[in-house]
N, C-alpha and C positions, 0 to 999 in steps of 0.2 A: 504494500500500500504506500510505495513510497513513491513521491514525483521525479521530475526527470529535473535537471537543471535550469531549465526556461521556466520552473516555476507549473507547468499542467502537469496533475496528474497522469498517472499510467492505467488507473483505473478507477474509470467515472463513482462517484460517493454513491449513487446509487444502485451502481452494483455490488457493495458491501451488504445493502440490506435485500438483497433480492428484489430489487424493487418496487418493494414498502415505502410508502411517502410518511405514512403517519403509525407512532409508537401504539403500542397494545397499551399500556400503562398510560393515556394524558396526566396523570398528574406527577407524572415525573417532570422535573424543574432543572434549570440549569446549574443549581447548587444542589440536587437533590447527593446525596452522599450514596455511592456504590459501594458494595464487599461482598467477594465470595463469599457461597454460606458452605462451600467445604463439600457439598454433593460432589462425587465423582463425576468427571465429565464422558459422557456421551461418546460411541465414536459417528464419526460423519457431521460433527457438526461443523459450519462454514469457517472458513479463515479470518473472516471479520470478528464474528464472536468468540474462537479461539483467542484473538491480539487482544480483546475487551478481556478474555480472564486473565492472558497472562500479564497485561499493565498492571490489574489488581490482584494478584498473587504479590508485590511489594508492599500492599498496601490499600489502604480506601484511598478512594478517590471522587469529587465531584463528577457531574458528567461532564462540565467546562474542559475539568483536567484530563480526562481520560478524551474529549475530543481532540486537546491541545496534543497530545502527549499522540495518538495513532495518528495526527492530523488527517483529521474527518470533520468534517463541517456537526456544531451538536445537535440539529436534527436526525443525521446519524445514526450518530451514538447512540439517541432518544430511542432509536428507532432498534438497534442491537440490545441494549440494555432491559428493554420490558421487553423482545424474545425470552433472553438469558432470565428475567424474571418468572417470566410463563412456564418456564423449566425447573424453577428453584434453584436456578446455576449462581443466582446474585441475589444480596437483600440490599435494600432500596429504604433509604430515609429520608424524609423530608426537611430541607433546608432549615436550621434555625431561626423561629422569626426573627427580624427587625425588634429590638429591644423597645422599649415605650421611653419617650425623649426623657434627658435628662433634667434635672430641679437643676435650673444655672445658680439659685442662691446654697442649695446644700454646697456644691461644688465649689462655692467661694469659701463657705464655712469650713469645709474639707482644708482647701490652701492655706486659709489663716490659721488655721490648728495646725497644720504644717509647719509653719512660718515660728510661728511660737514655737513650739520644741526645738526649732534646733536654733533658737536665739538662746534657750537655756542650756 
């Protein structure tokens, strides 16, 4: 899956998913967190899905990473990762929310509590 030096590919992103446009799982995200779940893998299955376990045999990885990392556009990936779901080959977590904003005045009371101990 790797390109040539002019920058195209050698083999179109669509034929990694068998040309699948859209993922089995929609609610896999671009931070959604990927990890093998340790099932034995399958024989016959595609090469696309293959290089998706074996980037996360290092490790989890978001789907971002694992597009950046196979350089695959993350539709893709979207698109390999809820296969490999559909199989139990990968478990699948959803992105941590967006925290709830912070109190700008704890945050100062935080600094000047700061500020004072180490004047003492």
């Amino acid at each position: 899956m790797t390109g040539r030096r002019g920058g195209r590919r050698l083999v179109p992103a669509y034929l990694s998913t068998n040309g699948t446009a859209r993922p089995s799982r929609p609610q896999l995200e671009r931070l959604s967190l990927l990890t093998t779940s340790g099932t034995p893998v399958p024989p016959g299955l595609p090469a696309a899905q293959l290089a998706l376990l074996d980037a996360l045999r290092e490790g989890s990885l978001t789907v971002v990473e694992a597009a950046a990392l196979l350089e695959l556009p993350v539709s893709a990936v979207r698109v390999l990762a809820g296969d490999l779901l559909d199989q139990d080959l990968v478990l699948a977590r959803a992105p941590v929310p967006v925290a709830e904003r912070f109190d700008p005045d704890l945050l100062k009371r935080v600094a000047d509590g700061l500020r004072a101990l180490k004047q003492h």
